[in-house]
C-alpha positions as CSV (number, residue, x, y, z in Angstrom):
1,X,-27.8,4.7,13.6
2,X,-24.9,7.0,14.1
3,X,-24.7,10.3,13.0
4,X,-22.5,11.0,9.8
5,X,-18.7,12.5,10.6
6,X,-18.4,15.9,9.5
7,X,-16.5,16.4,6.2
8,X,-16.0,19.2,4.6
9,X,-12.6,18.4,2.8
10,X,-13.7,14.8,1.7
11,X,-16.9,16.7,0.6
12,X,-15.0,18.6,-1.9
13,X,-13.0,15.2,-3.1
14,X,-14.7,12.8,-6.1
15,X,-11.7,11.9,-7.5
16,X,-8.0,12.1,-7.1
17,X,-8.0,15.0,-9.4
18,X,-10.0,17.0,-6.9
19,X,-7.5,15.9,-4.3
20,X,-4.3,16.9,-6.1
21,X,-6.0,20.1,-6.0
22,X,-5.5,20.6,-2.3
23,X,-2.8,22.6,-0.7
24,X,-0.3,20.1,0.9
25,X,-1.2,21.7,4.3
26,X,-4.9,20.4,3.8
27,X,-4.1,17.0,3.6
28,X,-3.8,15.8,7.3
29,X,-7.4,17.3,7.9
30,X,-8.7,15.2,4.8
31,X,-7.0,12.3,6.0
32,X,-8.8,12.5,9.2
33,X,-11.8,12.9,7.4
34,X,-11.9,9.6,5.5
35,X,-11.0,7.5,8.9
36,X,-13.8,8.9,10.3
37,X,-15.9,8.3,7.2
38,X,-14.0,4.9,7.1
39,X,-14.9,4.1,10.6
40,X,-19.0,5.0,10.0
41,X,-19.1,3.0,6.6
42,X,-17.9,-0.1,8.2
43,X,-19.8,0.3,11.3
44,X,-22.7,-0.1,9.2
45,X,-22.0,-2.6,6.7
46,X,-19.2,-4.9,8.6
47,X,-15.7,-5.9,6.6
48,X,-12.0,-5.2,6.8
49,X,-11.4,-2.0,9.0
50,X,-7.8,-2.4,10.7
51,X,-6.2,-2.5,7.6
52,X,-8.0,-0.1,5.9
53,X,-7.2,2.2,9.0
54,X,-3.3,1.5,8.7
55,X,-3.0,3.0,5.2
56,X,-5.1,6.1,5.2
57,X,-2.4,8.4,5.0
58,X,-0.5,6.0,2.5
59,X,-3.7,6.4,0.3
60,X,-4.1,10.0,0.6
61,X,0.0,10.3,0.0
62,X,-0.1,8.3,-3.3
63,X,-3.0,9.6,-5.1
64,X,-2.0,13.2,-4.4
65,X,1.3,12.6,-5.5
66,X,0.6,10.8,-8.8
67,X,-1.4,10.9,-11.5
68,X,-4.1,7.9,-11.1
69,X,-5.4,6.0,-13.3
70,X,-3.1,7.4,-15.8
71,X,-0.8,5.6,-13.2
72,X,-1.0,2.4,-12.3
73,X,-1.9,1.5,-8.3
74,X,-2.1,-2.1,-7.2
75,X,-3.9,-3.6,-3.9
76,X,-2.5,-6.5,-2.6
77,X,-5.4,-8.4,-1.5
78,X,-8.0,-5.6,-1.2
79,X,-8.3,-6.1,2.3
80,X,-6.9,-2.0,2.7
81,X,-8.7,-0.9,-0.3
82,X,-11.5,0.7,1.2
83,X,-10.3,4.4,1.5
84,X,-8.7,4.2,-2.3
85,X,-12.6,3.1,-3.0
86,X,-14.1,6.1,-1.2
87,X,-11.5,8.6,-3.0
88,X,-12.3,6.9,-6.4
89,X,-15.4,7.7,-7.3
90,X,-17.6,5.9,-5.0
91,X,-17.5,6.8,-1.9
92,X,-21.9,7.8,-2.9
93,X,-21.9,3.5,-2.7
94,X,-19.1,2.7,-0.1
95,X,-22.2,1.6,2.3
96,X,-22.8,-1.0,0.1
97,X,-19.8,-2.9,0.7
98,X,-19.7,-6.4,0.2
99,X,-24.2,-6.2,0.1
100,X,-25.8,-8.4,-2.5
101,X,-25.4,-5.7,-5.9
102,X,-23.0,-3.2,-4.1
103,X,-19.3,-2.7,-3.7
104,X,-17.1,-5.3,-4.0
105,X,-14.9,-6.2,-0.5
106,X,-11.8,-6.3,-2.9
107,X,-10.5,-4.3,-5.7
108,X,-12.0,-5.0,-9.1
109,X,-11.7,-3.7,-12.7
110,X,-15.2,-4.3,-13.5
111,X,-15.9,-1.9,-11.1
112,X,-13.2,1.3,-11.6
113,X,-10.7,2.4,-13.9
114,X,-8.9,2.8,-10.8
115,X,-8.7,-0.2,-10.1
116,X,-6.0,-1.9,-12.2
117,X,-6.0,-5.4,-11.5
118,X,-8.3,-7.7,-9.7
119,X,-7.3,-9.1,-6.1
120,X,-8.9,-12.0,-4.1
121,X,-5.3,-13.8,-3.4
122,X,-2.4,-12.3,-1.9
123,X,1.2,-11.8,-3.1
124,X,0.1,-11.4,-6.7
125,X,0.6,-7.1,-6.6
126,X,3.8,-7.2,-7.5
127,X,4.2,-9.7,-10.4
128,X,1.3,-7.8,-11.7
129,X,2.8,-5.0,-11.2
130,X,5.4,-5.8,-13.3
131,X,3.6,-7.2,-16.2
132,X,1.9,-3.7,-16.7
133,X,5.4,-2.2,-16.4
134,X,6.8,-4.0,-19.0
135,X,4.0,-3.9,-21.1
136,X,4.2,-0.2,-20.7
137,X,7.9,-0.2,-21.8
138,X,7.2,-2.1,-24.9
139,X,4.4,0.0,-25.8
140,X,6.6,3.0,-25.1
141,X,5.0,4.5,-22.1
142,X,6.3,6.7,-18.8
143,X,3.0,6.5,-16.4
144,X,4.5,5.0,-12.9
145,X,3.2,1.4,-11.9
146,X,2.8,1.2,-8.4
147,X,2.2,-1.9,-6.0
148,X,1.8,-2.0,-2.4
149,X,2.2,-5.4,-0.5
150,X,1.9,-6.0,3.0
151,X,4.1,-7.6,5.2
152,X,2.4,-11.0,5.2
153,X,1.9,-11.3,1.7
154,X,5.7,-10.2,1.2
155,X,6.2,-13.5,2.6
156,X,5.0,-15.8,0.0
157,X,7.2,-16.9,-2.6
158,X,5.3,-15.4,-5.5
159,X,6.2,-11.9,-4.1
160,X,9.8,-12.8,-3.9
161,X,9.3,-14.1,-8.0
162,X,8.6,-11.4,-8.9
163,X,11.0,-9.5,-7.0
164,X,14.0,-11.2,-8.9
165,X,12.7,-10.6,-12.3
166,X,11.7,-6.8,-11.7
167,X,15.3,-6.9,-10.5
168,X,16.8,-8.9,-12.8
169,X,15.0,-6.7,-16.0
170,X,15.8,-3.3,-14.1
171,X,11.9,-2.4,-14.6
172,X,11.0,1.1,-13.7
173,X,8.6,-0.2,-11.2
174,X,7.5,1.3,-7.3
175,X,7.0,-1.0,-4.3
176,X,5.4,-0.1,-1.0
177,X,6.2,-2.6,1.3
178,X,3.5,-2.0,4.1
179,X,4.9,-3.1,7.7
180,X,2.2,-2.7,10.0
181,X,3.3,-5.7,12.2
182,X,6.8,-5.3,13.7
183,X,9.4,-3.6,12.1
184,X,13.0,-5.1,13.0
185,X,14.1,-1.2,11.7
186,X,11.7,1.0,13.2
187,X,11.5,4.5,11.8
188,X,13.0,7.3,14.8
189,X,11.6,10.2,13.8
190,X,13.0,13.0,11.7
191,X,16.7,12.0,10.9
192,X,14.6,8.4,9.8
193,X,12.9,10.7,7.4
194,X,15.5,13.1,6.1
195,X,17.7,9.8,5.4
196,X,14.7,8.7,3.5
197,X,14.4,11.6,1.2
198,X,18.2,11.8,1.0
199,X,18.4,8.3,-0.3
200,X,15.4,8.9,-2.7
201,X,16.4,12.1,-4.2
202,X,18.5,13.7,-6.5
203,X,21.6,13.7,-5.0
204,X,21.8,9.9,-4.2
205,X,20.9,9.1,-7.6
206,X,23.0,11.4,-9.3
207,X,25.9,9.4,-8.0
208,X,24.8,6.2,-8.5
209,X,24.2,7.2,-12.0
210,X,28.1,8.8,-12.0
211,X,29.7,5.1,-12.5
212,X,27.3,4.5,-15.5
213,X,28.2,7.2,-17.0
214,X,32.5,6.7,-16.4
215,X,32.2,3.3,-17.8
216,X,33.1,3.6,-21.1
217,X,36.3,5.7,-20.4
218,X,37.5,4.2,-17.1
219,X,36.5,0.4,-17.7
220,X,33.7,-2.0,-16.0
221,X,36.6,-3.3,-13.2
222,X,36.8,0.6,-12.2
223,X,32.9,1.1,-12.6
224,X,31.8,-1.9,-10.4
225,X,34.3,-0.1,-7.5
226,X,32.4,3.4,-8.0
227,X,29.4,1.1,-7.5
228,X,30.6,-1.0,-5.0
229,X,31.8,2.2,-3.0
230,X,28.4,4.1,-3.6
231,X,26.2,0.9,-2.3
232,X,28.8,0.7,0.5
233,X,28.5,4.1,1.8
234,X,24.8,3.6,1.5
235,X,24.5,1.0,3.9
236,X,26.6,3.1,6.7
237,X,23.1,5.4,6.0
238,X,20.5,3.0,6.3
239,X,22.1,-0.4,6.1
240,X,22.2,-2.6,3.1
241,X,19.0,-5.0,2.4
242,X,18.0,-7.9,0.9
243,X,16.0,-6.2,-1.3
244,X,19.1,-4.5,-2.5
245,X,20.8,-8.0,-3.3
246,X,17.7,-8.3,-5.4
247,X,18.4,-5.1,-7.9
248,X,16.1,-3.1,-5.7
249,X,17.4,0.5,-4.4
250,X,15.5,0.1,-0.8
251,X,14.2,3.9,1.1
252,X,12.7,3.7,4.7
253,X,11.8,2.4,6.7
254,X,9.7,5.9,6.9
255,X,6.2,6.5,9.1
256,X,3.6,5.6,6.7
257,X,1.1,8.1,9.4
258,X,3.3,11.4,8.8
259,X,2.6,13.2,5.3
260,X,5.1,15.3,5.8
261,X,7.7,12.4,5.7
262,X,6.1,9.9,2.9
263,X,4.9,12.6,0.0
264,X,8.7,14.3,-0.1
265,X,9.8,10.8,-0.6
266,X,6.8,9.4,-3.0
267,X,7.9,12.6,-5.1
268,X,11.4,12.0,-5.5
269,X,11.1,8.5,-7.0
270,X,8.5,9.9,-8.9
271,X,10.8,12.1,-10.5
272,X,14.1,10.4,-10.5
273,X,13.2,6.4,-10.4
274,X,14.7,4.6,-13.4
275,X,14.7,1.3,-12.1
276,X,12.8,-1.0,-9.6
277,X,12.6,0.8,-5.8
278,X,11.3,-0.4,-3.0
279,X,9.6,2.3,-0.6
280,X,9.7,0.4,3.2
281,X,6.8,2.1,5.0
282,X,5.7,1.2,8.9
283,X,1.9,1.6,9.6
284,X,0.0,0.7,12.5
285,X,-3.3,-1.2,11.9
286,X,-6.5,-0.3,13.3
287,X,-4.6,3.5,13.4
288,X,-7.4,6.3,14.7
289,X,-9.7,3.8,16.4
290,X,-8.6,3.2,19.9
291,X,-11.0,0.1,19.9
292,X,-9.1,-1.7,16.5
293,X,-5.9,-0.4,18.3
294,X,-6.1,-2.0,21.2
295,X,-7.2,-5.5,19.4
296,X,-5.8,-5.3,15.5
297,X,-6.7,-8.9,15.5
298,X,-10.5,-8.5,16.7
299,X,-11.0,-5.7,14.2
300,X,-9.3,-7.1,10.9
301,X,-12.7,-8.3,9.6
302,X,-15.7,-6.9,11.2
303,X,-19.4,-7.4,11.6
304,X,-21.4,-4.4,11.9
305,X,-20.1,-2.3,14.9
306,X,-21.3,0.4,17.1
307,X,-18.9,3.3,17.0
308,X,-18.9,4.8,20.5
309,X,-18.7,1.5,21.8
310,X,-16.6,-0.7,19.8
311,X,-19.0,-3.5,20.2
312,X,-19.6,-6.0,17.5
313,X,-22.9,-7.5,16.0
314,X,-23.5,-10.7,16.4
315,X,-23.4,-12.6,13.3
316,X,-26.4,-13.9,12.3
317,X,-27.1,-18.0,12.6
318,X,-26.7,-20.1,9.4
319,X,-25.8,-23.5,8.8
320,X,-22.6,-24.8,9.5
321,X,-19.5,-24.0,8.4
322,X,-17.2,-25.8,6.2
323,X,-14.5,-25.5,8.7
324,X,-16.9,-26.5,11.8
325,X,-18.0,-29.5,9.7
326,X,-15.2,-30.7,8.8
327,X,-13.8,-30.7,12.5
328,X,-16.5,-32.9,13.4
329,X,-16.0,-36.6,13.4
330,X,-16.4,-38.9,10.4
331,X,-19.7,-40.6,11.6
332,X,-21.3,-37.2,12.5
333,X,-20.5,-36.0,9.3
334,X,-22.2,-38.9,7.5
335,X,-25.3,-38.8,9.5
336,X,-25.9,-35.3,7.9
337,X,-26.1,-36.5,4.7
């Protein structure tokens, strides 16, 4: 058995409370801290690892800049859940993961009031999302309602649902698009970032909001070309989206690695958001673990591993498969039963 990584920041860290009590200059050492712990939890019980190594920084970023569970934070899929698990409240179990009476593999409400909603499909974080938002709105709420899809899930027509309507209702409602395939944008470094945070602050929004504010005295025709002329100059910046054509004011793409780039952004739409944004953020899976680097696709789903090594278990024999069954011919198959 491997010998426990040493932690002394994750030590101090039960909750996200404890970590919002960290200075800011703390926070790459914790992050480093729950890979490691990431990596020897795994190695012991098997499950998803490389995408749960993508968004360690993303995790640590968004609890520490807001205020969970009070705020809502959705999992697509669960599959990268496993570091919000270990800063929620049970990291004590997280070696029980997916064993018969332990942690679930997937987020789940029974289990956490940090866990908001449920996941076993993908592409359902969004529309989810934004059924908490407008609840909240009706019930006359402010917490933030946050979902965070990956890049495959984005592809599913639910996703793009629910897209429209957040656009279409103008629901104050955050979404991190996780990249951590290919990026046809990739992020270059610190002019990538200070775009980001220009785009997401203040500033930006200030003049987006001049034109709403002009429209009574200088007329819609007049307000749609301050608009127009904003969104225009915009896209010199960081080039218009489709997620824009979708009522969606798009920042990033931005290194979802570097905290130094993603919590001066995560904090501006915290404070300034008033409709739907959508926070494009470019992670590598398997990140910290030169094994699940090398092979993203060999370590997505894991069976118990040795660290050092990288080597996988060998999963244990058990009948068939569905899937092996089923590719065997029809005779064969009859001759079982």
């Amino acid at each position: 058995m491997s010998k426990k990584p040493h932690t002394p920041l994750l030590d101090k860290v039960r909750v996200p409370a404890d970590l919002r009590k960290l200075p800011e200059s703390d926070l790459p050492q914790l992050a480093g801290e729950l890979r490691a712990e990431l990596i020897d939890a795994v190695s012991q019980t098997g499950g998803h690892l490389g995408a749960g190594l993508g968004v360690v920084e993303l995790t640590v970023a968004l609890h520490y800049v807001f205020d969970t569970p009070n705020d809502r934070l959705i999992w697509d899929v669960g599959h990268q859940a496993y570091p919000h698990k270990i800063l929620t409240g049970r990291r004590d179990r997280i070696r029980t993961l997916r064993q018969e009476g332990g942690l679930s593999g997937f987020t789940k409400r029974a289990e956490s009031e940090y866990d908001p909603f449920g996941t076993a499909h993908s592409s359902t974080s969004i529309s989810a999302g934004l059924g908490m938002a407008v609840a909240r709105d009706l019930s006359g709420g402010r917490n933030n309602v946050i979902a965070v899809i990956g890049d495959g899930a984005m592809s599913a027509g639910m996703a793009y649902e629910a897209l429209n309507n957040a656009g279409a209702l103008d629901a104050r409602l955050i979404v991190i698009l996780n990249d951590n395939d290919m990026s046809i944008a990739p992020p270059t470094g610190a002019m990538s970032a200070y775009l980001a945070r220009l785009v997401s602050g203040r500033a930006y929004s200030g003049l987006r909001d001049v034109g709403k504010k002009l429209t009574p005295y200088l007329g819609k025709r007049l307000d749609r070309a301050i608009t127009r002329a904003v969104e225009h100059a915009r896209g010199y910046v960081t080039g218009g989206t489709l997620f824009e054509e979708m009522g969606f004011h798009h920042i990033g793409p931005i290194d979802g690695h570097n905290l130094e780039h993603l919590i001066p952004v995560l904090k501006n739409v915290r404070e300034h958001a008033d409709g739907p944004v959508l926070i494009h953020v470019v992670t590598q899976k398997g990140k910290g673990y030169p094994p699940a680097e090398a092979a993203a696709d060999k370590y997505h789903g894991v069976n118990r591993f040795d660290v050092i090594t990288g080597a996988q278990a060998k999963a244990p024999a058990n009948s068939p498969s569905y899937t092996a069954d089923m590719a065997k011919p029809w005779s064969r198959r009859r001759a079982r039963r």
